[in-house]
N, C-alpha and C positions, 0 to 999 in steps of 0.2 A: 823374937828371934827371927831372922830373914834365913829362908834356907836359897839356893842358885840351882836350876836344872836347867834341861835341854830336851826341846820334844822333837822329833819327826815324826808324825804319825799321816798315815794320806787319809782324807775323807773315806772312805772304805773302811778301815783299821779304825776308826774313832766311832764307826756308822753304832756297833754292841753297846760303847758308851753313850751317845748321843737317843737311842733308844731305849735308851735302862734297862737294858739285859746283864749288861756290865754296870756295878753301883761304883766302884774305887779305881784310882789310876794308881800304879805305882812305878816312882822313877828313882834316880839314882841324884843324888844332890853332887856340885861341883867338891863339894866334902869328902864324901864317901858314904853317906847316910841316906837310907834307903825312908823312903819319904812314900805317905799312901793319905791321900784326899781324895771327896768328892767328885766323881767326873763331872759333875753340872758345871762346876768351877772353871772347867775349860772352853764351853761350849760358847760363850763370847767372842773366842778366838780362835772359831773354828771359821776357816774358809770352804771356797770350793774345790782346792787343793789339798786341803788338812788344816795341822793345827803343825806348822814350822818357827820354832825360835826358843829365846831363852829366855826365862821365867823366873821373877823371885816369890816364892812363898811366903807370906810373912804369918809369924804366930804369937800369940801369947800365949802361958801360963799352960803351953801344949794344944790349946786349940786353935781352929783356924780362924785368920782374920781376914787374908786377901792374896791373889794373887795377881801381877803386874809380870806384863810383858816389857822385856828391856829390849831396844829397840838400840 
């Protein structure tokens, strides 16, 4: 299943996740369904601005497989 989000977060605001104080992100899918994975998953695309853009999740059978930045 592909779920569609959208992040704005600044380097600051991502710093609890990027540390592991914060373990889960949760966001709002372009659905309407509220979606909660790993923050390590994002840290690939994290800049020195944050982490800006829109994202597909993909999953199987409920668990995680991948997430891709659409560009």
């Amino acid at each position: 299943m592909k779920y569609y989000f959208s992040i704005n977060m600044t380097a600051n605001e991502f710093l609890p996740y990027y540390q592991g104080i914060a373990q889960t992100i949760v966001v709002k899918s372009t659905q309407g369904l509220r979606l909660q994975f790993p923050a390590m998953h994002m840290r690939p695309y994290l800049k020195s601005n944050g982490i800006h853009g829109n994202f597909c999740l993909q999953t199987e059978n409920k668990k995680f497989l991948s997430i891709t930045e659409i560009k």
